[in-house]
Wavefront OBJ file of the C-alpha trace (Angstrom):
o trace
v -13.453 -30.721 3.240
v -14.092 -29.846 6.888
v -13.985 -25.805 7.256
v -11.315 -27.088 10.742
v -9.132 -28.732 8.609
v -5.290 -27.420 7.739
v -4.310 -27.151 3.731
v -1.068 -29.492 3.143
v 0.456 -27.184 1.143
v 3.790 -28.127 -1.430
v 6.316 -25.488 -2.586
v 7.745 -25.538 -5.870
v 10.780 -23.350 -5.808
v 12.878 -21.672 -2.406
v 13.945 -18.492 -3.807
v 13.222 -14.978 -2.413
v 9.371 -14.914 -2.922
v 9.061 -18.921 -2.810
v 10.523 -18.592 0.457
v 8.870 -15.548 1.332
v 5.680 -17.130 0.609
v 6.283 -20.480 2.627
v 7.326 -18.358 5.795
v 3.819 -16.239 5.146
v 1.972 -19.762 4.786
v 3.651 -20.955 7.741
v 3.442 -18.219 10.466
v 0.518 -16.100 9.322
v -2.000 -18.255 7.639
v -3.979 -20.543 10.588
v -5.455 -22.936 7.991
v -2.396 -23.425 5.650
v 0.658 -26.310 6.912
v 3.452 -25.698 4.500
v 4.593 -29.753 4.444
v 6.668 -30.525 1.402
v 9.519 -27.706 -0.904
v 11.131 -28.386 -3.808
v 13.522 -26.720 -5.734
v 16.600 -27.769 -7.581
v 19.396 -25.814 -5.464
v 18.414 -28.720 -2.658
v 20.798 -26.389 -0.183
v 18.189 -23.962 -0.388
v 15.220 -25.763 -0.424
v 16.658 -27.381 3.054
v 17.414 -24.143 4.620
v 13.785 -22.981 3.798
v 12.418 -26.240 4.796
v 14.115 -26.262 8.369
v 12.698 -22.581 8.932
v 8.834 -23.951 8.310
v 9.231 -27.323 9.820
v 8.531 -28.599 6.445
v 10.267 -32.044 4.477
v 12.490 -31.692 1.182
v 10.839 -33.265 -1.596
v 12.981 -35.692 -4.175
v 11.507 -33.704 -7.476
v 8.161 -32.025 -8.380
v 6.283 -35.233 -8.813
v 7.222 -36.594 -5.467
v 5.899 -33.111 -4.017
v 2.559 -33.081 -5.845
v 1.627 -36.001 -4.782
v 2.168 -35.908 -1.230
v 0.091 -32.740 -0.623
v -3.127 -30.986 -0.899
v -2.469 -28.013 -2.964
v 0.959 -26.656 -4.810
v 2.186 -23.360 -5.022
v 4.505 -22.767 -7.677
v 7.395 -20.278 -7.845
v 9.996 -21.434 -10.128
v 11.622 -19.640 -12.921
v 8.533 -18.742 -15.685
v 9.391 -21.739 -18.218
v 8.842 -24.165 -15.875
v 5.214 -22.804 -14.978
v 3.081 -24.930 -17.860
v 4.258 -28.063 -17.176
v 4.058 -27.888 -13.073
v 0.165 -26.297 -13.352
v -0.972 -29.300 -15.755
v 1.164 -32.320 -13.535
v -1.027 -30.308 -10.364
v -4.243 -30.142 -12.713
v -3.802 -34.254 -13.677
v -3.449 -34.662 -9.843
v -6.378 -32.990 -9.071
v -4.957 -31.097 -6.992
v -5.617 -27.083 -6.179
v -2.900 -24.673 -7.806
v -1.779 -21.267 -6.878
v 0.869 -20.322 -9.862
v 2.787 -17.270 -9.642
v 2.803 -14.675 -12.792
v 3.079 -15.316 -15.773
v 0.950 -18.479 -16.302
v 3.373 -19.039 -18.858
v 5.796 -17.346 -21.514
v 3.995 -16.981 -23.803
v -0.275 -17.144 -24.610
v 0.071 -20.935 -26.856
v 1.397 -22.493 -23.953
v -1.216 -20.495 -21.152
v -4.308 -21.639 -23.315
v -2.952 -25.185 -22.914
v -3.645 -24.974 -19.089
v -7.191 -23.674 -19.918
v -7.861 -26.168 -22.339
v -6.649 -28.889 -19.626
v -8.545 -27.076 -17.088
v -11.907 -27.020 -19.294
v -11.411 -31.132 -20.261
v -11.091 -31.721 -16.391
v -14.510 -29.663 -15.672
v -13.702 -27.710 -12.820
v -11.436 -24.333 -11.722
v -8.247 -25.536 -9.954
v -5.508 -22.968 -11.080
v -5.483 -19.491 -9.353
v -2.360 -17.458 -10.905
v -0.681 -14.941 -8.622
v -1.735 -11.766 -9.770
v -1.731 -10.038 -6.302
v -2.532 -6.904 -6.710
v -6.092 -8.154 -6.777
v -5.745 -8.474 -3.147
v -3.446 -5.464 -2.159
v -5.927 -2.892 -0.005
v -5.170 0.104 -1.653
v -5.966 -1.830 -5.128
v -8.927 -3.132 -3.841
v -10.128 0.329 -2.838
v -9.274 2.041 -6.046
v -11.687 -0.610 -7.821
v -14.274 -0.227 -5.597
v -14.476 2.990 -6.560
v -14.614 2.419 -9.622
v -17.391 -0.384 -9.667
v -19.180 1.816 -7.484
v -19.492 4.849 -10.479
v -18.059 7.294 -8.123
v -15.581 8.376 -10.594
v -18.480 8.607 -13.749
v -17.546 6.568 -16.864
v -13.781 5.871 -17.099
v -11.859 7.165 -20.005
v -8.294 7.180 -18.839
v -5.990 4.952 -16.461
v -2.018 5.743 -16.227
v 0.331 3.146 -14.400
v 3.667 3.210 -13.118
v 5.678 0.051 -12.708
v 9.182 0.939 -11.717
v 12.126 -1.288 -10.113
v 15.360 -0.132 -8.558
v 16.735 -3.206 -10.923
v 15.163 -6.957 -11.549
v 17.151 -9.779 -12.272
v 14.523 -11.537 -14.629
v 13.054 -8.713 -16.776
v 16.406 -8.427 -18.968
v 15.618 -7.783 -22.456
v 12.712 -6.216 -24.242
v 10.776 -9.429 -24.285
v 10.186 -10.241 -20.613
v 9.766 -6.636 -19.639
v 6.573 -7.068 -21.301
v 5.777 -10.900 -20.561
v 7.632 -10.920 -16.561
v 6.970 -6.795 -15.468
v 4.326 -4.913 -17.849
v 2.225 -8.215 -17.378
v 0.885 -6.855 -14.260
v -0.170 -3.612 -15.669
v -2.476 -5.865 -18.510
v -4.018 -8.024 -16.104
v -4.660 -5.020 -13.270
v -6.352 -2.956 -15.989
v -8.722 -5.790 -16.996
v -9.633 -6.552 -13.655
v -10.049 -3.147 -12.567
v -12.573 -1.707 -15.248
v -14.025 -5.256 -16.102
v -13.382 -5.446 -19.653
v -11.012 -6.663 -22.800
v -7.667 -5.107 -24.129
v -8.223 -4.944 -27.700
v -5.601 -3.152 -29.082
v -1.686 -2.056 -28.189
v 1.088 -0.035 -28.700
v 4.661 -0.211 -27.178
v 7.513 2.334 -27.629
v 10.641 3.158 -25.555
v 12.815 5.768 -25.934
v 15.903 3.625 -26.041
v 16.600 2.511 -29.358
v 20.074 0.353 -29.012
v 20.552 -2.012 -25.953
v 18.004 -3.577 -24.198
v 14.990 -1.205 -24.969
v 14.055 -0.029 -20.836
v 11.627 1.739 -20.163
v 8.833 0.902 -22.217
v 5.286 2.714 -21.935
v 2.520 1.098 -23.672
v -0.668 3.073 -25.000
v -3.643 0.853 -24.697
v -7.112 0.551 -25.515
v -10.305 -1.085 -24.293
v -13.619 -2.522 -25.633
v -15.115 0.015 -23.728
v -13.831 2.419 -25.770
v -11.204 3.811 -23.257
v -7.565 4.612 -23.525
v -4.826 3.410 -20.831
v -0.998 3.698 -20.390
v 1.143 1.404 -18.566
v 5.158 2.549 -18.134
v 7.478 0.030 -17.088
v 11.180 1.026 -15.657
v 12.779 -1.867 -14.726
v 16.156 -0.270 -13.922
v 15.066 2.903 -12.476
v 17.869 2.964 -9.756
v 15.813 5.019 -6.969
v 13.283 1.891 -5.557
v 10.509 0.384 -6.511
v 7.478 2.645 -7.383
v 3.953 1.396 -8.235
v 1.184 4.077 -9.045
v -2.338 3.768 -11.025
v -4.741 6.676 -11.336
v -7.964 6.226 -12.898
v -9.825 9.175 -14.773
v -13.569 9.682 -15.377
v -15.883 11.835 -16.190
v -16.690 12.753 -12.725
v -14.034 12.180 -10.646
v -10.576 10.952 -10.642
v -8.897 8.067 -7.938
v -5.025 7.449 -7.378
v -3.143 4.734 -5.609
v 0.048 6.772 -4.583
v 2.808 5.531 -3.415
v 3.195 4.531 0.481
v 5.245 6.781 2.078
v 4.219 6.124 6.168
v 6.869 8.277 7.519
v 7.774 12.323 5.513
v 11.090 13.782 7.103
v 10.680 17.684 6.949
v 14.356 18.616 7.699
v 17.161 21.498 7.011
v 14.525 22.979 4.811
v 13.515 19.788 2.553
v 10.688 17.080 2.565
v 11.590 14.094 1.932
v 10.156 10.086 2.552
v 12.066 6.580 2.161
v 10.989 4.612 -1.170
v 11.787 1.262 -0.703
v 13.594 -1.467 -3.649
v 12.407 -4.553 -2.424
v 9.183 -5.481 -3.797
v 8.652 -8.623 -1.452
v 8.604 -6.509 0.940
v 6.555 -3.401 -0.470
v 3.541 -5.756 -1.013
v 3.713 -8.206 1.550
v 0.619 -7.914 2.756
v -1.449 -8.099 -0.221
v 0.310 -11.723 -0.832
v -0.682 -12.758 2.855
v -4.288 -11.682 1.896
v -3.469 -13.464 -1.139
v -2.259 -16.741 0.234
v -4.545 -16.847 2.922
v -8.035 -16.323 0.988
v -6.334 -18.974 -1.953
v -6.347 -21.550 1.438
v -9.583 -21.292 2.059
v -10.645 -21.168 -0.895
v -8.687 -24.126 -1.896
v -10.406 -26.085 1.289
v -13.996 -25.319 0.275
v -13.185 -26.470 -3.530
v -13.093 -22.931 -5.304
v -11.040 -20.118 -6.624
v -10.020 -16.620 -5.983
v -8.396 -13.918 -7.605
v -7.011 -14.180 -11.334
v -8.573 -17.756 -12.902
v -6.086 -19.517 -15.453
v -8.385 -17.337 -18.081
v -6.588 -14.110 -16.370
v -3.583 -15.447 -17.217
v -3.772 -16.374 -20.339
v -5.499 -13.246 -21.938
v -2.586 -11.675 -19.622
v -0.058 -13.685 -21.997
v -2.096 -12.803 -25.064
v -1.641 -8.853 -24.885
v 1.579 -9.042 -23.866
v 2.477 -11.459 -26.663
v 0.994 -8.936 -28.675
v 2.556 -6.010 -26.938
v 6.054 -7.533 -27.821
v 5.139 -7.732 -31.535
v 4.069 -4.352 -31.223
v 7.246 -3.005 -29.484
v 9.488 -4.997 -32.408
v 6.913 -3.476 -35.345
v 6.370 -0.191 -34.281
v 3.481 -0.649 -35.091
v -0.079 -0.933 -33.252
v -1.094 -4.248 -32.672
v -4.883 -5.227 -32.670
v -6.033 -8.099 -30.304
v -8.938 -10.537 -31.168
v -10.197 -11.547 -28.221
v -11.467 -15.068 -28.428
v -14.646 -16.405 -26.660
v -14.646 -17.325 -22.726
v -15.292 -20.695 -21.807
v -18.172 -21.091 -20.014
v -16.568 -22.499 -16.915
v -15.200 -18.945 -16.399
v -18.166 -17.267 -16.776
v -19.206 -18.130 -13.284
v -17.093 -18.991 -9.692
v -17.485 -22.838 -9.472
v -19.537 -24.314 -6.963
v -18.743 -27.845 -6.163
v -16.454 -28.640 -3.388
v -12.700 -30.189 -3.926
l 1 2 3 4 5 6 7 8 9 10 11 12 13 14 15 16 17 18 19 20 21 22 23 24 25 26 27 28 29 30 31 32 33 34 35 36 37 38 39 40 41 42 43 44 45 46 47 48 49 50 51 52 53 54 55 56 57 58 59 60 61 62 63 64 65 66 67 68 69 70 71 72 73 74 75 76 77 78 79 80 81 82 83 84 85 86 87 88 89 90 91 92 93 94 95 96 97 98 99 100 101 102 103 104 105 106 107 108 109 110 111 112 113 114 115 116 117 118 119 120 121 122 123 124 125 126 127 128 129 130 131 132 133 134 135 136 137 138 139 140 141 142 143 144 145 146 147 148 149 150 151 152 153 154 155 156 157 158 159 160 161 162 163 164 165 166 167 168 169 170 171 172 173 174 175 176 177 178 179 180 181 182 183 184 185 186 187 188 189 190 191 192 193 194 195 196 197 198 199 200 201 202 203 204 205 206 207 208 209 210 211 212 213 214 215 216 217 218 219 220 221 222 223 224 225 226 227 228 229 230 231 232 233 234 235 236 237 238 239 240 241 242 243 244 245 246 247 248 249 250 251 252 253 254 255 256 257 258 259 260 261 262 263 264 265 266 267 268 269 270 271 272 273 274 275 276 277 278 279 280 281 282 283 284 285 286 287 288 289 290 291 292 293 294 295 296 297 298 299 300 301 302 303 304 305 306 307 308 309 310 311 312 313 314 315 316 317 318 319 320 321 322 323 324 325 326 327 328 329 330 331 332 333 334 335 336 337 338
């Protein structure tokens, strides 16, 4: 593909961060041209549409076809069959987390992905991208923190619509947390715990106790519903040093004898720019014929701890993950061009 030429890029799916992310392809990436949405609500998908100068497409099919690369943002069950009609197309993939509900159905896309002999699917992990993430692993790639025994992180929504019972806290909201800590200290989740302190209802928050073949221990809490905003925080602790990703607070009021910053609830909004870093590198790498970020490998071990984390939460028990063998076409970025 010529590095001048614009990435056709398809929709699936006009809702808050679908449309979100075809107004960021649209006005702030140069080489993306949002040309096609879908989604079933057609209202929608035509009021999105007219705002990016883009065509409503008759179903998901219709849409694939007519375009270089898909982004998908539909509701999570819908995920597996969208990334392997885009995969049969040939056709670059950028799928929004989870992969899929559950890790059966994720290893399906890698096994589709491994038959076709080349990297296609990037899943939208994007804290991989968000600056203050990306600092925080540099950090600790670079050994300025020592070895690293301990990482703590906070996940907390003023409320979500879609994490709802004590299932898809783990699989739709704690999923982050599981892939974050893999990418950030390189290595394998092999084992899990989950507890909440709730014990009738819908069990929120959760905190999960992790550990790592590297021998290291990590938490991950996860308030879905915890009324104030939404609140993201990771520290990481070694043995000479420790690194924290607070939370952004640009402006601190010191009035009437208080302190006190704005925490936002919208978390569109609190990481937009790590999804236009996001969207933009997945363009270009899309129009040189490689992949960014989290690989459909990411996402499914991502699906495997949590599906483990959920039989942990429902056991009480500690769950132990065996963590099967990487294909080789993960072990390295691919090379060939689309």
């Amino acid at each position: 593909m010529s590095a001048a030429r614009r990435l056709r890029v398809g929709v699936i799916g006009a809702g808050a961060m679908g449309a979100s992310h075809a107004r960021t392809l649209a006005n702030a990436v140069a080489s993306a041209e949002v040309v096609a949405l879908y989604d079933r609500d057609t209202q929608r998908a035509a009021a999105v549409a007219a705002e990016v100068g883009a065509r409503v497409a008759d179903s998901p099919e219709a849409l694939i076809d007519a375009v270089d690369a898909v982004v998908v943002v539909s509701p999570d069950f819908t995920h597996v069959d969208l990334v392997l009609a885009c995969l049969a197309a040939g056709k670059h993939v950028l799928c929004e987390k989870p992969l899929a509900e559950n890790a059966a159905d994720a290893h399906r896309v890698v096994e589709a992905e491994v038959a076709l002999g080349r990297q296609l699917v990037q899943v939208g992990f994007n804290r991989r991208f968000d600056p203050g993430f990306v600092e925080l692993k540099a950090s600790v790639t670079a050994g300025e923190l020592g070895d690293v025994r301990l990482v703590h992180g906070i996940h907390r929504n003023a409320s979500n619509a879609t994490s709802t019972d004590d299932a898809t806290l783990v699989t739709g909201s704690m999923i982050h947390e599981l892939d974050t800590f893999r990418w950030l200290l390189d290595g394998e989740i092999v084992a899990i715990r989950v507890e909440s302190p709730v014990v009738d209802g819908f069990r929120d928050p959760q905190v999960a106790t992790l550990w790592t073949d590297q021998g290291q221990m990590l938490t991950a809490e996860v308030f879905v519903n915890a009324a104030y905003g939404y609140d993201v925080r990771v520290e990481v602790v070694g043995t000479g040093g420790s690194a924290m990703l607070e939370p952004r607070t640009p402006v601190v009021r010191r009035t009437a004898g208080q302190s006190r910053s704005s925490i936002g609830s919208d978390f569109v909004e609190h990481f937009l720019e790590s999804y236009r870093i996001e969207l933009a590198q997945w363009t270009e790498a899309s129009l040189a014929g490689r992949v960014v970020g989290a690989t459909a490998w990411d996402g499914f071990m991502a699906n495997l701890v949590a599906g483990h984390g959920v039989d942990a939460l429902r056991s009480g028990e500690r769950r132990t993950i065996d963590v099967p063998q990487r294909p080789a076409l993960y072990a390295t970025p691919p090379t060939h061009a689309g």
